[in-house]
DOFIVO-420417 format. One record per residue: residue number from 1; residue in one letter; x, y, z of N, C-alpha, C in turn. Coordinates in steps of 0.1 Angstrom, whole numbers, plus 5000, padded with zeros to 4 digits. Each point is the difference from the previous one (the first is absolute). Layout:
// residues N
+-------+------+------+------+------+------+------+------+------+------+------+
: lumdo : tiro :  n.x :  n.y :  n.z : ca.x : ca.y : ca.z :  c.x :  c.y :  c.z :
+-------+------+------+------+------+------+------+------+------+------+------+
:   NUM :    a :    X :    Y :    Z :    X :    Y :    Z :    X :    Y :    Z :
...
+-------+------+------+------+------+------+------+------+------+------+------+
This chain:
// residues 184
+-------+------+------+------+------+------+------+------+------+------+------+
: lumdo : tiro :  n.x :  n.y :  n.z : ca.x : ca.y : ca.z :  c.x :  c.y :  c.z :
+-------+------+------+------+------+------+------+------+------+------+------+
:     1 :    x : 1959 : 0338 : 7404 : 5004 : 5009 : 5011 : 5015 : 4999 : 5002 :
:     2 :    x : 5003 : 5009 : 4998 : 5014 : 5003 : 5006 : 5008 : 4997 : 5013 :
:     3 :    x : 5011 : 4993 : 5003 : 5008 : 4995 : 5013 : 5010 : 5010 : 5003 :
:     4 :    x : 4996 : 5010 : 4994 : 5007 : 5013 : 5004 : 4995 : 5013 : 5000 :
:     5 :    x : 5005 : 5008 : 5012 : 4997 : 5015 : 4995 : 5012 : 5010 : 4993 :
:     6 :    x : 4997 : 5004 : 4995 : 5015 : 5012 : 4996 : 4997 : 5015 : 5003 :
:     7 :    x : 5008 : 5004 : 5011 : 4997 : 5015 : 5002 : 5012 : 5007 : 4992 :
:     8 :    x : 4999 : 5006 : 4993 : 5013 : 5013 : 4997 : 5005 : 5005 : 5011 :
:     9 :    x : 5014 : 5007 : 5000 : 5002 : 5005 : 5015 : 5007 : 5015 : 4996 :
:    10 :    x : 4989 : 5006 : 5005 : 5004 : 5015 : 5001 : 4997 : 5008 : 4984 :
:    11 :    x : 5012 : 5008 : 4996 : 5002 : 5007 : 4991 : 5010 : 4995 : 4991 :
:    12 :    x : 5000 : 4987 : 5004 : 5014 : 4994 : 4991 : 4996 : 4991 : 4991 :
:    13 :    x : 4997 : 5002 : 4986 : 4995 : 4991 : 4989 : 5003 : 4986 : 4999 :
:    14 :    x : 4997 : 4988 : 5003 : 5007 : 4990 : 4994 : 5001 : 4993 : 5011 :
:    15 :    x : 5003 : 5002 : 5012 : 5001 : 4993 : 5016 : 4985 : 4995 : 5004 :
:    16 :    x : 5002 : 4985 : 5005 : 4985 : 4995 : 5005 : 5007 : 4994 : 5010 :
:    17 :    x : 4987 : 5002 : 5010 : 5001 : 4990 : 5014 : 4985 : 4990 : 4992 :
:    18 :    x : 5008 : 4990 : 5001 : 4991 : 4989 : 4998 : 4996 : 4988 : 5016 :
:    19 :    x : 4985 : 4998 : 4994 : 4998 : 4996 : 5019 : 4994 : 4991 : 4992 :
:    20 :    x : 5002 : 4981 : 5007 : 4992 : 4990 : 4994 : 4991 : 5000 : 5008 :
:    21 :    x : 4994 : 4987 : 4997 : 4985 : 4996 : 5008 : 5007 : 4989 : 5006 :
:    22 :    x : 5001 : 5001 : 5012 : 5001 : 4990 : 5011 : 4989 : 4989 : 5001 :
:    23 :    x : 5002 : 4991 : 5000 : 4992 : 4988 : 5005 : 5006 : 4992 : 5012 :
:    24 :    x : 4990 : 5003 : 5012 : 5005 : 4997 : 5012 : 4992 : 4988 : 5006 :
:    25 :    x : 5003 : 4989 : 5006 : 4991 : 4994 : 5011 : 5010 : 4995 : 5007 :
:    26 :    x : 4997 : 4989 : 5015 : 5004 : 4994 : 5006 : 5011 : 4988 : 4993 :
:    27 :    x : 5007 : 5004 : 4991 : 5009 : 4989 : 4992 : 5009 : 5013 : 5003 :
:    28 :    x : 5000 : 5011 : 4992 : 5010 : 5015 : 4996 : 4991 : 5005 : 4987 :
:    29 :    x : 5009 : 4999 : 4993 : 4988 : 5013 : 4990 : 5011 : 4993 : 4982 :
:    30 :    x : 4993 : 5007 : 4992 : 5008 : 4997 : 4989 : 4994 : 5016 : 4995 :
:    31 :    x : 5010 : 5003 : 4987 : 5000 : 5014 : 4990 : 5003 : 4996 : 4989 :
:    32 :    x : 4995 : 5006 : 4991 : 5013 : 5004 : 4989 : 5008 : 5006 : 4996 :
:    33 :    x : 5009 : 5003 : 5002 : 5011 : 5009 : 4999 : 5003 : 5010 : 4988 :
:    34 :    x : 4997 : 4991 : 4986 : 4999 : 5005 : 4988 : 4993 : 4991 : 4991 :
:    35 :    x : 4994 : 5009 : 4991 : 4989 : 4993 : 4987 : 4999 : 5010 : 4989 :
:    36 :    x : 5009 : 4995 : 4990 : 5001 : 5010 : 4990 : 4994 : 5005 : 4994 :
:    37 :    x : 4986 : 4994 : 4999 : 4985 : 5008 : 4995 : 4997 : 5012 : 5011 :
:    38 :    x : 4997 : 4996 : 5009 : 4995 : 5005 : 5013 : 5010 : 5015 : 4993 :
:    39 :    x : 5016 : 4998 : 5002 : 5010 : 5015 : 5000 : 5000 : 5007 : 4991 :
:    40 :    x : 4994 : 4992 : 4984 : 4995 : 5001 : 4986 : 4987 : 5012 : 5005 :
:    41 :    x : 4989 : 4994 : 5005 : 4989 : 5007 : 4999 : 4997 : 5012 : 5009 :
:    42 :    x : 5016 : 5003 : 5009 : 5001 : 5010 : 5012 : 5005 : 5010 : 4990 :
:    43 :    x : 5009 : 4994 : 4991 : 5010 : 5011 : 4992 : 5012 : 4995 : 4997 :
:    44 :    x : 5005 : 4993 : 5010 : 5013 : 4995 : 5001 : 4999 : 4988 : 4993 :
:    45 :    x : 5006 : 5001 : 4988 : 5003 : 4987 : 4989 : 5011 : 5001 : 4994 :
:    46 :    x : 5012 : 4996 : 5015 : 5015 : 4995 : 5001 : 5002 : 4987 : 4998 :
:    47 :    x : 5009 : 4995 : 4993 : 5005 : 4985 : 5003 : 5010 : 5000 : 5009 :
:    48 :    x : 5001 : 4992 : 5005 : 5010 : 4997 : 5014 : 5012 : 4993 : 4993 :
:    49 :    x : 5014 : 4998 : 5001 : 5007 : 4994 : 4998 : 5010 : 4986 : 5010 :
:    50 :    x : 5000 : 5014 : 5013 : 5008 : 4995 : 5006 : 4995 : 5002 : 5015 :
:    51 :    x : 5002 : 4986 : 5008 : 4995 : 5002 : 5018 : 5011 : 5002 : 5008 :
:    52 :    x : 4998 : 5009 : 5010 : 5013 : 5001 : 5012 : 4997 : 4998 : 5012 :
:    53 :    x : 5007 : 4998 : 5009 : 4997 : 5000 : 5012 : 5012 : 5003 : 5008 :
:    54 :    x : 4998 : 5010 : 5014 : 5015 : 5003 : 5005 : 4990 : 4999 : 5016 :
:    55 :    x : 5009 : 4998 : 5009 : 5003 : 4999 : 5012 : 5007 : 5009 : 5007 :
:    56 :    x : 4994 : 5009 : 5010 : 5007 : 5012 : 5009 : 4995 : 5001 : 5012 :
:    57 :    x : 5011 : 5006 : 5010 : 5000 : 5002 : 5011 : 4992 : 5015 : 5005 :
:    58 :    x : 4997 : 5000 : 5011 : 4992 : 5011 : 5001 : 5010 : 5014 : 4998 :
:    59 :    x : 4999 : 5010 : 4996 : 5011 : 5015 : 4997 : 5007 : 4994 : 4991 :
:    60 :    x : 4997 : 4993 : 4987 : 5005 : 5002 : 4991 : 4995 : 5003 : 4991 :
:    61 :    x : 5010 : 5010 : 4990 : 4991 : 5012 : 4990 : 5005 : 4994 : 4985 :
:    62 :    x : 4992 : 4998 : 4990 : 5005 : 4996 : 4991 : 4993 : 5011 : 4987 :
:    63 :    x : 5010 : 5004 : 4990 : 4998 : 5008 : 4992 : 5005 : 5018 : 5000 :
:    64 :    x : 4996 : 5007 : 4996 : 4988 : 4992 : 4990 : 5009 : 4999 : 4984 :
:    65 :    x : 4989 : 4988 : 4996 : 5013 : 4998 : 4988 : 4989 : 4998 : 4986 :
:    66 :    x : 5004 : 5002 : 4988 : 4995 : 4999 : 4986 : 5004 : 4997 : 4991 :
:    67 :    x : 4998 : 4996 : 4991 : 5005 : 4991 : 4987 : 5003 : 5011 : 4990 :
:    68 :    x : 5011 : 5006 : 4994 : 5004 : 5010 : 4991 : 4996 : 4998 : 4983 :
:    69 :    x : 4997 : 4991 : 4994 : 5000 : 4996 : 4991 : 4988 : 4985 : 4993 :
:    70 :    x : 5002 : 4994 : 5019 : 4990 : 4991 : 4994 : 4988 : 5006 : 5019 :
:    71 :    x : 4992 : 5004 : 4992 : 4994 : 5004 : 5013 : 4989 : 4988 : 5004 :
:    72 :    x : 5000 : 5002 : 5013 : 4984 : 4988 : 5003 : 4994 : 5005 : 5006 :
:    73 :    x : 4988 : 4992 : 4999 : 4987 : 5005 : 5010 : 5002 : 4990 : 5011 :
:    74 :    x : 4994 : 5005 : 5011 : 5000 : 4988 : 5011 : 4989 : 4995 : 5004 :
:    75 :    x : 4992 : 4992 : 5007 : 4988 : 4998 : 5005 : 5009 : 4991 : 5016 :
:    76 :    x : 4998 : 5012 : 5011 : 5009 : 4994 : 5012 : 4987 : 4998 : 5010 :
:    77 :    x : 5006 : 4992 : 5011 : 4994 : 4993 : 5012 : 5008 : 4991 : 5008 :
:    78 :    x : 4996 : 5004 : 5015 : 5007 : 4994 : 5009 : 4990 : 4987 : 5007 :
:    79 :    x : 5009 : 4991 : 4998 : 4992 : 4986 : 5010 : 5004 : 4999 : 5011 :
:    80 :    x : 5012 : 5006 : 5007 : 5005 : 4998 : 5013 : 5003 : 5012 : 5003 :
:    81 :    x : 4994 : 5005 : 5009 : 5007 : 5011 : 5009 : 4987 : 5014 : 4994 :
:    82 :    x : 5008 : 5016 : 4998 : 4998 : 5008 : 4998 : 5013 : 5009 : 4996 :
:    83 :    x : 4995 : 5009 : 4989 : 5008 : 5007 : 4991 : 4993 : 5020 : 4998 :
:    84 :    x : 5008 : 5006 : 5000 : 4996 : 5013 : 4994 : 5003 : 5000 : 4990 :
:    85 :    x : 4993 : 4996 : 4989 : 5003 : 5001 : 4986 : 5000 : 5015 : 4993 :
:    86 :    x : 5009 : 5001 : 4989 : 5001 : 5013 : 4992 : 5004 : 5001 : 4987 :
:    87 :    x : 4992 : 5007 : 4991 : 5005 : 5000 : 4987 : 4994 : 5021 : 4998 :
:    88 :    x : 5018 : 5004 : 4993 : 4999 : 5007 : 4994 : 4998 : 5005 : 4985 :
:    89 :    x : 4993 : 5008 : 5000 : 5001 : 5002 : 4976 : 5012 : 5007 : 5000 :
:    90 :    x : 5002 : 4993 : 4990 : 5017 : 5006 : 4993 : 4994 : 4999 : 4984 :
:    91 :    x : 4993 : 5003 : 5003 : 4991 : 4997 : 4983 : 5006 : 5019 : 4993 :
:    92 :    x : 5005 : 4997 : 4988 : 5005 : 5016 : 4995 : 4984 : 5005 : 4996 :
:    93 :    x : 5000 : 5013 : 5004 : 4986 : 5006 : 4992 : 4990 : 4998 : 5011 :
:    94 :    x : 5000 : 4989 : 5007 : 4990 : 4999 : 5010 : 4997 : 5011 : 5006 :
:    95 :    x : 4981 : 5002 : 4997 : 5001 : 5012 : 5014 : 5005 : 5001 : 5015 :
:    96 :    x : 4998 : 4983 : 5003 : 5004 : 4998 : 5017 : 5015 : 4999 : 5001 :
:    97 :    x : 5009 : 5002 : 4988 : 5009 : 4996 : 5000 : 5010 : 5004 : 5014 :
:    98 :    x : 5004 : 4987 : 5007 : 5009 : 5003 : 5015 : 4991 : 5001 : 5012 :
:    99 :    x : 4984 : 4998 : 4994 : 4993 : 4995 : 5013 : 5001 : 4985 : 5001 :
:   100 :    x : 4997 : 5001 : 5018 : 5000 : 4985 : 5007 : 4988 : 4998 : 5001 :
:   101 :    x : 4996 : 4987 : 5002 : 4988 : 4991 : 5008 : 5002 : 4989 : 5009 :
:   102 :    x : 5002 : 5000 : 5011 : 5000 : 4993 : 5005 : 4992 : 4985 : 5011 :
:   103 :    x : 4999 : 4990 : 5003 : 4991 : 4997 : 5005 : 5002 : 4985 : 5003 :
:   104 :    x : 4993 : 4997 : 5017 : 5002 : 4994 : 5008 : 4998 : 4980 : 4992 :
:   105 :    x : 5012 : 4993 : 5001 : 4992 : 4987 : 4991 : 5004 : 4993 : 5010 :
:   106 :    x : 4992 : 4984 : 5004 : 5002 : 4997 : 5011 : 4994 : 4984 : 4997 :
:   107 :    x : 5005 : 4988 : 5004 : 4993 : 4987 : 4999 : 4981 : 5002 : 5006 :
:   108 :    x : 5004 : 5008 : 5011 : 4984 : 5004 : 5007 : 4989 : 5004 : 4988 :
:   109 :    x : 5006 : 5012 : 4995 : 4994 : 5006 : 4994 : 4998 : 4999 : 4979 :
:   110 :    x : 5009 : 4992 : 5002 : 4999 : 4990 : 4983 : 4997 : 5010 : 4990 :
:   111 :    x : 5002 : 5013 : 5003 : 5005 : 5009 : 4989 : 5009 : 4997 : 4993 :
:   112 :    x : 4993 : 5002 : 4981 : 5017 : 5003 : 4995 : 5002 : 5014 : 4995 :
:   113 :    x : 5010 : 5001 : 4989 : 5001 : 5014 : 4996 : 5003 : 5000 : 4984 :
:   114 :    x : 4996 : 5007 : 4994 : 5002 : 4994 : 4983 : 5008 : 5013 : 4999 :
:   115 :    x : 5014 : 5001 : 4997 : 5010 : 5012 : 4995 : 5002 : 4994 : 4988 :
:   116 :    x : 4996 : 5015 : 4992 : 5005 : 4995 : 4980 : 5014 : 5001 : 4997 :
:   117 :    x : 5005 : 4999 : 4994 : 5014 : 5004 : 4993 : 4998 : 5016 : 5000 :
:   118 :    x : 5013 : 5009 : 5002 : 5003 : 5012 : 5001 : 4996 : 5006 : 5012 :
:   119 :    x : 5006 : 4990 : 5015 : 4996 : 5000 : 5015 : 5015 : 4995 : 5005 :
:   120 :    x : 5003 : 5005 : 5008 : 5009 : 4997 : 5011 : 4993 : 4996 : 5009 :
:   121 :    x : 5007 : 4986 : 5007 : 4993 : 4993 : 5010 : 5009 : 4997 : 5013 :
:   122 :    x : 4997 : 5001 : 5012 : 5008 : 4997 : 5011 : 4985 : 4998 : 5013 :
:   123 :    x : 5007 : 4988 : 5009 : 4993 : 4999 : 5012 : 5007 : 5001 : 5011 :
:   124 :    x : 4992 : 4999 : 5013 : 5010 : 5002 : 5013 : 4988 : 4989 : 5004 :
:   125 :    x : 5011 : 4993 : 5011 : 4992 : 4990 : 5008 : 5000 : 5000 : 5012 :
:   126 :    x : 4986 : 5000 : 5002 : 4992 : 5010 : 5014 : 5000 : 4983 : 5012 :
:   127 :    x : 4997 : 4992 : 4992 : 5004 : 4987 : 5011 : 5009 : 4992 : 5002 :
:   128 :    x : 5002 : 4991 : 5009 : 5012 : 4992 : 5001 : 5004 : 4996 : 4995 :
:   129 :    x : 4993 : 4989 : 4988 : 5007 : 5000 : 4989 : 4991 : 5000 : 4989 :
:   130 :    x : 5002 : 5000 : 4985 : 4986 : 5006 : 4992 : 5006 : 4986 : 4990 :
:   131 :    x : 4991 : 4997 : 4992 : 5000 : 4993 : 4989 : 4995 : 5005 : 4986 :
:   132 :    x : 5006 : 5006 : 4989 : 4993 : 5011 : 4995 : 5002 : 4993 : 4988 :
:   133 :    x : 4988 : 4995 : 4988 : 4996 : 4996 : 4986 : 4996 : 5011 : 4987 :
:   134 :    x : 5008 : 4995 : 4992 : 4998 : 5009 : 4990 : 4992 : 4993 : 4986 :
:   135 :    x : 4997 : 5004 : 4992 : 5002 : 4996 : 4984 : 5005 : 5013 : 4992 :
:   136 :    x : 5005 : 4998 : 4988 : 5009 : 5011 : 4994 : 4992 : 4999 : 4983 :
:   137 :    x : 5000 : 5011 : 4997 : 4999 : 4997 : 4982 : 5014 : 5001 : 4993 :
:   138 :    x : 5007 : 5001 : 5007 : 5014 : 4995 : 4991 : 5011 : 4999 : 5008 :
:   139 :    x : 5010 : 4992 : 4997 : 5008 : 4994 : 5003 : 5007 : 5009 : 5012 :
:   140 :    x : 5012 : 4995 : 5003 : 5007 : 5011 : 5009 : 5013 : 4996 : 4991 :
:   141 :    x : 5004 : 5015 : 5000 : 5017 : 4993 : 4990 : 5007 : 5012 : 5012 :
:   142 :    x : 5008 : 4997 : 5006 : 5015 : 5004 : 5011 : 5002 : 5015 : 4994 :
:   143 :    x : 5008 : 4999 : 4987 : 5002 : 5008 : 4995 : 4990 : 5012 : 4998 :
:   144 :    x : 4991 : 4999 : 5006 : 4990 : 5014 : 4988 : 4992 : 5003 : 5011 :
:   145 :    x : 5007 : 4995 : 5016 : 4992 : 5005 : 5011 : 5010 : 5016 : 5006 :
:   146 :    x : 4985 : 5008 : 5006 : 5005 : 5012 : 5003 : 4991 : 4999 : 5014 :
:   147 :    x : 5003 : 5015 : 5004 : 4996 : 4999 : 5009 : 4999 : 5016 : 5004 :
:   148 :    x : 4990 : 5003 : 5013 : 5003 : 5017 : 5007 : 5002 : 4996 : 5015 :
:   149 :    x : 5004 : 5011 : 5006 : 5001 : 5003 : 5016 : 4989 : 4996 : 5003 :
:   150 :    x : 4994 : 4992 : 5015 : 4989 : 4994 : 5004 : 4997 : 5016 : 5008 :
:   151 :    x : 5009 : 5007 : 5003 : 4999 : 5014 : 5012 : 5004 : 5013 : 4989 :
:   152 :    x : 4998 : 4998 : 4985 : 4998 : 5012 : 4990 : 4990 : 5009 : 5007 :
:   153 :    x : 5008 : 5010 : 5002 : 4986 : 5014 : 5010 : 4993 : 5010 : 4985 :
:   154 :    x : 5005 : 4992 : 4990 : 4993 : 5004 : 4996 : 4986 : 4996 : 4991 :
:   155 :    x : 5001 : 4986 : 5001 : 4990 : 4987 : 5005 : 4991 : 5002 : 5013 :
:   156 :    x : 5003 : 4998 : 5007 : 4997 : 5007 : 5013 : 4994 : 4984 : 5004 :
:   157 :    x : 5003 : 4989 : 5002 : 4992 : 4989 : 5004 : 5003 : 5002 : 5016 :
:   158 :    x : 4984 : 4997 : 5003 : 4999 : 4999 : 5015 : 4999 : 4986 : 5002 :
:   159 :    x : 5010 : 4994 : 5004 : 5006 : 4989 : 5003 : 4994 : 4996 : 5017 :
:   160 :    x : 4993 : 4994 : 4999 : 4997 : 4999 : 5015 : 5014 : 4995 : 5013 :
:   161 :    x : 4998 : 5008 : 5013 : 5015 : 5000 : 5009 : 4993 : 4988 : 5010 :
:   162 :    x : 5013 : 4991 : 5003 : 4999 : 4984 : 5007 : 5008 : 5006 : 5007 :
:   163 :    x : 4999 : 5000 : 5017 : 5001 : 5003 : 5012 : 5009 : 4992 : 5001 :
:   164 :    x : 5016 : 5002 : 5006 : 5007 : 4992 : 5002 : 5009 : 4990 : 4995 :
:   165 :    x : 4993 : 5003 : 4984 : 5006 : 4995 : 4987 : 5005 : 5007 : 4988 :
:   166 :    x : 5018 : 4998 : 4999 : 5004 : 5009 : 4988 : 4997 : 4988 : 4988 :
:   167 :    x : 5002 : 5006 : 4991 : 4996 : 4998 : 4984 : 5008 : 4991 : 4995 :
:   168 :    x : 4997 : 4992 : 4997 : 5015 : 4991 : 4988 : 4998 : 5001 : 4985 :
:   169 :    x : 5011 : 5006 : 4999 : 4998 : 5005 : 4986 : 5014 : 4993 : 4991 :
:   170 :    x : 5000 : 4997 : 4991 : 5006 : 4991 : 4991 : 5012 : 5007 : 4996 :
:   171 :    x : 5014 : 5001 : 4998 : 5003 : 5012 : 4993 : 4998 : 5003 : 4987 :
:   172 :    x : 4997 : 4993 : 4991 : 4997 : 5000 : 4985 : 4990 : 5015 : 5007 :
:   173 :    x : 4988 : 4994 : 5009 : 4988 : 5012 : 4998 : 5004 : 5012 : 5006 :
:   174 :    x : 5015 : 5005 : 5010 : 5002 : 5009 : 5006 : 5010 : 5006 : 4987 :
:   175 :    x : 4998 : 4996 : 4991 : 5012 : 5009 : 4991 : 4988 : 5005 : 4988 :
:   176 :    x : 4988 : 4997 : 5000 : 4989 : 5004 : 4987 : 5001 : 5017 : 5003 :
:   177 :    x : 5000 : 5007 : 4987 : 4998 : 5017 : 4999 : 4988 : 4997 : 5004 :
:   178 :    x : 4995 : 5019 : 5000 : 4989 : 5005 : 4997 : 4990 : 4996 : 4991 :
:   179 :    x : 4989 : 5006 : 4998 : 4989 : 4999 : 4992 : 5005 : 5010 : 4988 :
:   180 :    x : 5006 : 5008 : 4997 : 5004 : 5010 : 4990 : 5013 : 4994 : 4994 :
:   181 :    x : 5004 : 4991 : 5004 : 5014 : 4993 : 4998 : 4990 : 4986 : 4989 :
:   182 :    x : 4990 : 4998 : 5003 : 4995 : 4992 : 4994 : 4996 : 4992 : 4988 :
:   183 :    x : 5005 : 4994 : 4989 : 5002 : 4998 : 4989 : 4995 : 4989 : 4996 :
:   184 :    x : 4988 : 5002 : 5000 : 4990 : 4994 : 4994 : 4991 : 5004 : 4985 :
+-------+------+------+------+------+------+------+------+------+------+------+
């Protein structure tokens, strides 16, 4: 039996919200996070290369950004805090091509998100401060990163509004084009 579920999300090929099986008692609880048969026998039979982990303050927007040449898949989750996570297709030919999905990931809620390669990915962080974990199927190389507008209208991300809090946004990510500027 499986220590995971995988739902598809929406009309977008290739995106899972993956939910483990919690084991809880009076100690805390333990999961699995990942099991390569388990993602094998969902569909998902990625190898991972590389782990990340970044640290943010609440209203800060990161992304959304993509690999031009060496593209990755991600498998993301937050252990601390809460995040609006987002990945767009920038996949050429895709029927969804420049649709979003977005969706709520949270240490509470121990969702992750499986985005494949030919995705634009950015989060906003909904709590004080967020602790957000990645794995990658390939590397990151500087050079061969791109990026779009996080507020492309023609994207149309509904970015959830924080009362009282403006945005911090990086300038690298306040200078990314469009979705049609896109060159992938």
């Amino acid at each position: 039996m499986s220590q995971f579920s995988f739902s598809p999300c929406g009309e977008i090929e290739g995106l899972y919200v993956v939910e483990p099986k919690v084991f809880g008692d009076e100690r805390g609880y333990f999961m699995e996070t990942y099991h390569y048969e388990a993602f094998k026998e969902a569909g998902l039979d990625m190898v991972f290369v590389q782990d990340n982990q970044s640290m943010s303050k609440k209203g800060v927007l990161r992304g959304l950004h993509y690999q031009k040449e060496h593209p990755q898949g991600k498998l993301v989750r937050v252990v601390k805090g809460e995040v609006f996570d987002v990945a767009v297709d920038i996949r050429k030919g895709s029927k969804t091509y420049g649709k979003w999905f977005g969706i709520v990931l949270s240490a509470e809620n121990k969702k992750q998100f499986y985005i494949p390669e030919g995705f634009a990915h950015g989060f906003l962080v909904l709590s004080e401060e967020a602790e957000f974990v990645y794995k990658c199927t390939d590397f990151y190389h500087p050079e061969d990163e791109g990026g779009i507008a996080y507020n492309d209208e023609e994207i149309g991300i509904q970015w959830p509004k924080l009362e009282g809090v403006e945005l911090t946004i990086s300038e690298k990510d306040l200078k990314w084009g469009k979705l049609h500027e896109c060159k992938n």
